[in-house]
Biopython code that builds the backbone (N, CA, C, O; Angstrom):
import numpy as np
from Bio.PDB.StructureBuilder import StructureBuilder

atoms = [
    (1, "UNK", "N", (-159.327, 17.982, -88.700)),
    (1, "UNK", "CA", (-159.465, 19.393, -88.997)),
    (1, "UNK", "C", (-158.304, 20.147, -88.356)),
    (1, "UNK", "O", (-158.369, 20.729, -87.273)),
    (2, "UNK", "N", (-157.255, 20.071, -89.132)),
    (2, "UNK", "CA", (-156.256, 21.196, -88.341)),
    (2, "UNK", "C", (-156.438, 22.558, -88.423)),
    (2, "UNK", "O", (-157.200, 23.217, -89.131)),
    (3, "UNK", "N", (-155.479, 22.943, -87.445)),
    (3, "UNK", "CA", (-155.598, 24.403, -87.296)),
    (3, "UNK", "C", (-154.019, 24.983, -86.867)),
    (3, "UNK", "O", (-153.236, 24.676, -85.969)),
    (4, "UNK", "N", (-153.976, 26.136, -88.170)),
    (4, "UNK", "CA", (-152.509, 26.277, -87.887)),
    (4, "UNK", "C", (-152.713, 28.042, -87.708)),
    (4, "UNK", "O", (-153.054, 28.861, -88.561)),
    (5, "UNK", "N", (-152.358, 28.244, -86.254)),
    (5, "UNK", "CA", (-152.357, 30.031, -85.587)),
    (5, "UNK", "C", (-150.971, 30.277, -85.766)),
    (5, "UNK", "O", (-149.992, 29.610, -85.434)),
    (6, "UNK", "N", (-151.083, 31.444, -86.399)),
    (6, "UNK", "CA", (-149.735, 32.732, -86.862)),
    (6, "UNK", "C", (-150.094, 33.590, -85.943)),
    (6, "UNK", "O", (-151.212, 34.092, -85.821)),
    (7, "UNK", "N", (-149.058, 33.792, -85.215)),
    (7, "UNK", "CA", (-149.222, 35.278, -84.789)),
    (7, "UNK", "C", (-147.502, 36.453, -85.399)),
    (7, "UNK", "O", (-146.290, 36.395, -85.187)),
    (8, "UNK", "N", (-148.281, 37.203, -86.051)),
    (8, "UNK", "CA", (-147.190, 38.249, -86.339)),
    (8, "UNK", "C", (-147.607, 39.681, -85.352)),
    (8, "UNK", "O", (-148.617, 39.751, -84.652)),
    (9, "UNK", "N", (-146.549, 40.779, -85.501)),
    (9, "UNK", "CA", (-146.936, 41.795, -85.280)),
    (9, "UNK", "C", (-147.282, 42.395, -86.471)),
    (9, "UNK", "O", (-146.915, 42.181, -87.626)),
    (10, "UNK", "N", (-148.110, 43.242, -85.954)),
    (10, "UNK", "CA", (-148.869, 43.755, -86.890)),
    (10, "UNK", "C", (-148.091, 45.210, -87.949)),
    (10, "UNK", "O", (-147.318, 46.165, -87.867)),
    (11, "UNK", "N", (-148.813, 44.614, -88.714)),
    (11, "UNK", "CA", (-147.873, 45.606, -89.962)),
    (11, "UNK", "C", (-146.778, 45.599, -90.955)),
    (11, "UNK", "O", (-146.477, 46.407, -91.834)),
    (12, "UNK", "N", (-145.833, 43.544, -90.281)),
    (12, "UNK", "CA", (-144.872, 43.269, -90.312)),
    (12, "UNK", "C", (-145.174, 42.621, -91.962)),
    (12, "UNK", "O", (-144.314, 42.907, -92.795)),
    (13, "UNK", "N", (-146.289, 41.823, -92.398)),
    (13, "UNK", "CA", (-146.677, 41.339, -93.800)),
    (13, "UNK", "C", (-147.456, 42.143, -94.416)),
    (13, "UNK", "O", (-148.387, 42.701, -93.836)),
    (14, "UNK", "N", (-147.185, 42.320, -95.687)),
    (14, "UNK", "CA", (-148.636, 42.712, -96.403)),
    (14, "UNK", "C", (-149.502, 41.425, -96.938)),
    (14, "UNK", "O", (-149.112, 40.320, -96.558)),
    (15, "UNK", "N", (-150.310, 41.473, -97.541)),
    (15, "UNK", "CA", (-151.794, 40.936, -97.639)),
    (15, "UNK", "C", (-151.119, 39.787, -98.730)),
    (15, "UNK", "O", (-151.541, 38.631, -98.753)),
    (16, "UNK", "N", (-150.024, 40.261, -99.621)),
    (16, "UNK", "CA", (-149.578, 39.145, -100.316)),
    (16, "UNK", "C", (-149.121, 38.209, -99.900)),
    (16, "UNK", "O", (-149.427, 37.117, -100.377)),
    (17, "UNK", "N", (-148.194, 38.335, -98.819)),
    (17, "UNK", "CA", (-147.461, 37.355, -97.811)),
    (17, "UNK", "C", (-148.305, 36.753, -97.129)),
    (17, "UNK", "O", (-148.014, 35.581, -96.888)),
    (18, "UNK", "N", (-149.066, 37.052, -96.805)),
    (18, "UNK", "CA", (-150.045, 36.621, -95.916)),
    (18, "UNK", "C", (-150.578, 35.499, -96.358)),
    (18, "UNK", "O", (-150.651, 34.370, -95.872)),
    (19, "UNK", "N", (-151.111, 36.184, -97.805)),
    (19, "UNK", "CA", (-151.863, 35.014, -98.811)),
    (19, "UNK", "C", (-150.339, 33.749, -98.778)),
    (19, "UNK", "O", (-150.608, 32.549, -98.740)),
    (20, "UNK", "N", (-149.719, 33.940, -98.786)),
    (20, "UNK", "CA", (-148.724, 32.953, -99.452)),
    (20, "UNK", "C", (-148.267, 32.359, -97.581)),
    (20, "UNK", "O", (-148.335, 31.149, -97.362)),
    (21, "UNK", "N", (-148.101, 32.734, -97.128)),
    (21, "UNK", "CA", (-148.060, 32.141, -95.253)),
    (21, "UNK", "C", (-150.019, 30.749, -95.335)),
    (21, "UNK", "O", (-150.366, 29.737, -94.727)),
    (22, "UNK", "N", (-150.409, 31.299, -96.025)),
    (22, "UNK", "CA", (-152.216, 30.438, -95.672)),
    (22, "UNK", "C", (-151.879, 29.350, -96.588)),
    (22, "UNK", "O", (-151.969, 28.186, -96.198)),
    (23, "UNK", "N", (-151.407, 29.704, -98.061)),
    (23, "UNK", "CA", (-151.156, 28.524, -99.044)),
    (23, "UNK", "C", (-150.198, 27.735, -98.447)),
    (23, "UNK", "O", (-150.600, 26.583, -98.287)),
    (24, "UNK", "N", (-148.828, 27.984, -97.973)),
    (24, "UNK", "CA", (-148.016, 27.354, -97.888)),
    (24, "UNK", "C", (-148.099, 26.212, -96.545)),
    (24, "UNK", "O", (-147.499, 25.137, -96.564)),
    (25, "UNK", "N", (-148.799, 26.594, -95.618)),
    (25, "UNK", "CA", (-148.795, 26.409, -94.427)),
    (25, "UNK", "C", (-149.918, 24.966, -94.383)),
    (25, "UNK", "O", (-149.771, 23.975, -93.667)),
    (26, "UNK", "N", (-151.020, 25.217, -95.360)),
    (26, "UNK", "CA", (-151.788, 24.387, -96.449)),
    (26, "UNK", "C", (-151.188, 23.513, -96.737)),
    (26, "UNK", "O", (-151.308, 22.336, -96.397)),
    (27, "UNK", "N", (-150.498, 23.978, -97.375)),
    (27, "UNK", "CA", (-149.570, 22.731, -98.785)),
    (27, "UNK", "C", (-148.945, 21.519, -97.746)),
    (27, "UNK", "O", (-149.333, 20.351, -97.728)),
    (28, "UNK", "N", (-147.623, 22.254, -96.684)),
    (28, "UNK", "CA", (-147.385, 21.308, -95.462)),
    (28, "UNK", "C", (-147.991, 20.177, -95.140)),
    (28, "UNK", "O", (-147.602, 19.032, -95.369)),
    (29, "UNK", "N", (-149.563, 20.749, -94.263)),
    (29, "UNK", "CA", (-150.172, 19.803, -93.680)),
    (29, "UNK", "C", (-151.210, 18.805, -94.583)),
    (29, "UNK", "O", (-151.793, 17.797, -94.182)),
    (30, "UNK", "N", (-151.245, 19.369, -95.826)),
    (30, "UNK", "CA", (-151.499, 18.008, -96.982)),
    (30, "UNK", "C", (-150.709, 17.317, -97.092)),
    (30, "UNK", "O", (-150.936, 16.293, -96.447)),
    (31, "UNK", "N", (-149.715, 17.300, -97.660)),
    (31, "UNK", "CA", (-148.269, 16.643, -97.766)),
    (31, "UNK", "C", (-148.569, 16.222, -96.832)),
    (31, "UNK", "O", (-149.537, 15.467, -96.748)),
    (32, "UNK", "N", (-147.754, 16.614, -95.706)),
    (32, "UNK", "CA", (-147.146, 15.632, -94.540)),
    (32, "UNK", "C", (-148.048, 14.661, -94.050)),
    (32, "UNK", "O", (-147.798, 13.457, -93.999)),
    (33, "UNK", "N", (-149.464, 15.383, -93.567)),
    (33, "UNK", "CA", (-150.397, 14.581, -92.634)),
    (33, "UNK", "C", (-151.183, 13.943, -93.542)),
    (33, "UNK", "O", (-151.809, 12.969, -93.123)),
    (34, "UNK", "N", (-151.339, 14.347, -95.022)),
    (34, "UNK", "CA", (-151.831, 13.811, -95.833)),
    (34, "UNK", "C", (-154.196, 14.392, -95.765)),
    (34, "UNK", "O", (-155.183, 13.785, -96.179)),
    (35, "UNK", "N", (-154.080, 15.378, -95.242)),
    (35, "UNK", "CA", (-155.510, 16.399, -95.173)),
    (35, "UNK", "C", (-155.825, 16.585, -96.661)),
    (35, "UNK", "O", (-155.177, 16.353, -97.682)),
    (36, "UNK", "N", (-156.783, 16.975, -96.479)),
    (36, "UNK", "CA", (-157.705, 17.640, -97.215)),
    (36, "UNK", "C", (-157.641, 18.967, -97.025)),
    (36, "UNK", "O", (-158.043, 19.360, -95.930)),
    (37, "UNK", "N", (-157.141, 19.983, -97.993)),
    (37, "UNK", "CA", (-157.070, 20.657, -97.838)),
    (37, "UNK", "C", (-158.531, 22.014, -97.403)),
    (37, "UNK", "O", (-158.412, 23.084, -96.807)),
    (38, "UNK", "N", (-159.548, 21.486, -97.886)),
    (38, "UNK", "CA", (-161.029, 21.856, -97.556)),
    (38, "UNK", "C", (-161.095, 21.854, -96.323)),
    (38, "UNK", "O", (-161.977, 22.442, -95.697)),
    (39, "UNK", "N", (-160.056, 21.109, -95.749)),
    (39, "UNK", "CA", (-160.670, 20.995, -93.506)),
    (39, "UNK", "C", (-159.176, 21.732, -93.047)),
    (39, "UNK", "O", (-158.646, 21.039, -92.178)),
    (40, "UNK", "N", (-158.570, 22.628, -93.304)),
    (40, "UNK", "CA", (-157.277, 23.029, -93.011)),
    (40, "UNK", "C", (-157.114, 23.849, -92.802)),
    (40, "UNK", "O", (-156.497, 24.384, -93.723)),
    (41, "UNK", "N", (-157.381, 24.816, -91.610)),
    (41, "UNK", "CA", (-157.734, 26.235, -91.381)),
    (41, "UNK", "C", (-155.873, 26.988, -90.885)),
    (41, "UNK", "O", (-154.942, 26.462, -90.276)),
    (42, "UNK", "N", (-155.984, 27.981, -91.330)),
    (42, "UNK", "CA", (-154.865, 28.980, -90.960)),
    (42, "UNK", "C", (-155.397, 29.990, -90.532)),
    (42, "UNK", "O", (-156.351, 30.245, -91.266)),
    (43, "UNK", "N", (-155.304, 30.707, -89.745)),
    (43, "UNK", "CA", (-155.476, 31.718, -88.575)),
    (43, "UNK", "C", (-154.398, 32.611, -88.467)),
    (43, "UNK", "O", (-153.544, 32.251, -87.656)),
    (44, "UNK", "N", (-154.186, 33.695, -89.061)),
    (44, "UNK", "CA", (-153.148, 34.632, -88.897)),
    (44, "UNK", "C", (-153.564, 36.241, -87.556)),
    (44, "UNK", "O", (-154.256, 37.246, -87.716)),
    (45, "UNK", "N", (-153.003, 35.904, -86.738)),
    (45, "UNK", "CA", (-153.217, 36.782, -85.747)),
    (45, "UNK", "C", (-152.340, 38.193, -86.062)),
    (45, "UNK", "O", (-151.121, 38.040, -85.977)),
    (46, "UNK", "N", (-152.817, 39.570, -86.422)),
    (46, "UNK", "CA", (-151.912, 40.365, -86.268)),
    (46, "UNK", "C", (-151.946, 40.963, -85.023)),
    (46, "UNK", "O", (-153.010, 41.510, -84.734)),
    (47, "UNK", "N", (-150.726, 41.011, -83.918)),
    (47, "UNK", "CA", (-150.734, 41.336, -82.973)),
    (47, "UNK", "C", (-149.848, 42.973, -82.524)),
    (47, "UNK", "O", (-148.670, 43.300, -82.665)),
    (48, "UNK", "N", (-150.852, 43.602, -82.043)),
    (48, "UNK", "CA", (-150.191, 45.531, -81.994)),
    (48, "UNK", "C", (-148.928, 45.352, -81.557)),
    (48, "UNK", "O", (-148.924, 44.540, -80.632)),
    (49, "UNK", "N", (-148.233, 45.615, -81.729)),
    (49, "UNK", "CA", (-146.501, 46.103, -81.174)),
    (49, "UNK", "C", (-146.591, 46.330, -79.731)),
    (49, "UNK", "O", (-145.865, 45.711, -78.955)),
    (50, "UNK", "N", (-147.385, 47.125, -79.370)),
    (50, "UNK", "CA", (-147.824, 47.469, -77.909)),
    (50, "UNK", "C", (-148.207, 46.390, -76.902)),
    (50, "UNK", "O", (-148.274, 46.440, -75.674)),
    (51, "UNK", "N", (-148.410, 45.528, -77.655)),
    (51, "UNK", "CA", (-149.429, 44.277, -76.677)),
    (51, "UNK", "C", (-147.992, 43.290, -76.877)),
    (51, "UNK", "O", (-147.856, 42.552, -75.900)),
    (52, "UNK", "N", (-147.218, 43.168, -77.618)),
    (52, "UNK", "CA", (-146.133, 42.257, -77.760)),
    (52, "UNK", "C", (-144.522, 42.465, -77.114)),
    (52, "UNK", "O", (-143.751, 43.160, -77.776)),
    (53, "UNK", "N", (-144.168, 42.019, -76.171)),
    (53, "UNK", "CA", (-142.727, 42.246, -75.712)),
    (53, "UNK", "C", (-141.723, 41.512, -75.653)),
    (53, "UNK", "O", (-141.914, 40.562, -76.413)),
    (54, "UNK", "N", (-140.825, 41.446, -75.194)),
    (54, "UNK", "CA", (-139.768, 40.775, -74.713)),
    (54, "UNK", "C", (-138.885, 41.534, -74.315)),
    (54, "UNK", "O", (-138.913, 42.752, -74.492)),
    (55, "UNK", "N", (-137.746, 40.753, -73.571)),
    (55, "UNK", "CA", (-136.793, 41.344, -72.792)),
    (55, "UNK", "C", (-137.204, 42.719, -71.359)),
    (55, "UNK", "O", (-136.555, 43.267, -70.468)),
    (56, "UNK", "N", (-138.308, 42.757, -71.750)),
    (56, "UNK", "CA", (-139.188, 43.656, -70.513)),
    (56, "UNK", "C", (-139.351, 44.746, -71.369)),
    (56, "UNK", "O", (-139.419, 45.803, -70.743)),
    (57, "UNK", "N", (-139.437, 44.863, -72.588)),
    (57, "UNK", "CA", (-140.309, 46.047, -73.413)),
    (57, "UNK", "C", (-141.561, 45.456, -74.667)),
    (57, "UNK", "O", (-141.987, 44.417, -75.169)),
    (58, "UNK", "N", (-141.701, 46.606, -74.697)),
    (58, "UNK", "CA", (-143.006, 46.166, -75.578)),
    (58, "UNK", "C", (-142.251, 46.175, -77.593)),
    (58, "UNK", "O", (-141.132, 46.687, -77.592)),
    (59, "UNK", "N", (-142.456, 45.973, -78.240)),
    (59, "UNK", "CA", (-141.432, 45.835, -79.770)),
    (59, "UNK", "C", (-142.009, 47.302, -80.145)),
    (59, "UNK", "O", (-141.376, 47.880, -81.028)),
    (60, "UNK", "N", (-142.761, 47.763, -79.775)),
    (60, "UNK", "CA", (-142.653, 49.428, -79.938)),
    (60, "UNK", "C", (-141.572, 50.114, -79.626)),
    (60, "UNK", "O", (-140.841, 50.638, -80.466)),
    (61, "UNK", "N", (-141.317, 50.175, -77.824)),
    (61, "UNK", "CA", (-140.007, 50.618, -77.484)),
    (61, "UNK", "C", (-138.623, 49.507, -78.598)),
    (61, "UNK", "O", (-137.676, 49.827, -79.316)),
    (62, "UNK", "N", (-138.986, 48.727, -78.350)),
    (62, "UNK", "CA", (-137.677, 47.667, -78.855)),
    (62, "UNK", "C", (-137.317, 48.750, -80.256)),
    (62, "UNK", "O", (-136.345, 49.481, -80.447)),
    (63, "UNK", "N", (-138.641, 48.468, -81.166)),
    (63, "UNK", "CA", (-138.188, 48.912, -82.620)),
    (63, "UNK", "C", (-137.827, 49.988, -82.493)),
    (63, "UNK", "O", (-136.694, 50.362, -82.797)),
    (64, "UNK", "N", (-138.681, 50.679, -82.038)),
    (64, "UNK", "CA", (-138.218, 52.528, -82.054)),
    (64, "UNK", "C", (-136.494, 52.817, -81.491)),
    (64, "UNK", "O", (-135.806, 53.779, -81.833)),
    (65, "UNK", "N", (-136.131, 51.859, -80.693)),
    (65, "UNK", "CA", (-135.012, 52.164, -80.347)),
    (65, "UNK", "C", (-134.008, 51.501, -81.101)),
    (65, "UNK", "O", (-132.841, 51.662, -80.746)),
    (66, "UNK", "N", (-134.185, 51.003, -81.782)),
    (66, "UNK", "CA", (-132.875, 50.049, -83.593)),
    (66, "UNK", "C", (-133.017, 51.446, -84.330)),
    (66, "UNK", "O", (-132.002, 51.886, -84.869)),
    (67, "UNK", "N", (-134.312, 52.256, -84.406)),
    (67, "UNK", "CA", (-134.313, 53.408, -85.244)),
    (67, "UNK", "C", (-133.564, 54.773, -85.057)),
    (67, "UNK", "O", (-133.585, 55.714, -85.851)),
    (68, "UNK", "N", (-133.032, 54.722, -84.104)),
    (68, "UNK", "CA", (-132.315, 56.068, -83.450)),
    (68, "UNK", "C", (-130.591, 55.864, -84.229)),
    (68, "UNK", "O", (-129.706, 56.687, -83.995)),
]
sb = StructureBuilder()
sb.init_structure("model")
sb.init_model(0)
sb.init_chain("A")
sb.init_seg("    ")
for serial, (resi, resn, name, xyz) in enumerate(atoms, 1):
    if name == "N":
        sb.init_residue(resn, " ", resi, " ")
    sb.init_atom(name, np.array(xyz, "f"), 0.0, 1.0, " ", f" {name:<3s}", serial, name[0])
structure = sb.get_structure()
C-alpha cells in the first residue's frame, strides 16, 4: 500500500493539476513497482505560505518581496 505525500503551498495548483499530480504519481508507482492501482494513495498537502520558509522567511515575505 503506498503512499505518496505532496506538499505544495497553498494556492500554487488549481484542482486540475492536482487531479493530474494524483493520476500521474499513480501511473509511476504501477509501472515501476508494479501496484495496483486500488492500494495507491496520494496525499496532497496544501501548505499556508505563512507556515512555509526558507532562507529565514516565511514564502509570504519571500513572494511579496519578487512582487515589488
Amino acid at each position: 500500500m503506498p503512499i505518496v505525500r505532496v506538499e505544495i503551498a497553498k494556492g500554487v495548483a488549481t484542482a486540475e493539476q492536482k487531479r493530474a499530480v494524483i493520476r500521474r504519481m499513480t501511473e509511476v508507482l504501477v509501472e515501476e513497482l508494479g501496484r495496483d492501482p486500488e492500494f495507491v494513495f496520494v496525499l496532497i498537502d496544501e501548505v499556508d505560505t505563512d507556515n512555509w520558509g526558507r532562507k529565514g522567511r516565511s514564502l509570504t515575505e519571500l513572494w511579496a518581496k519578487t512582487d515589488e
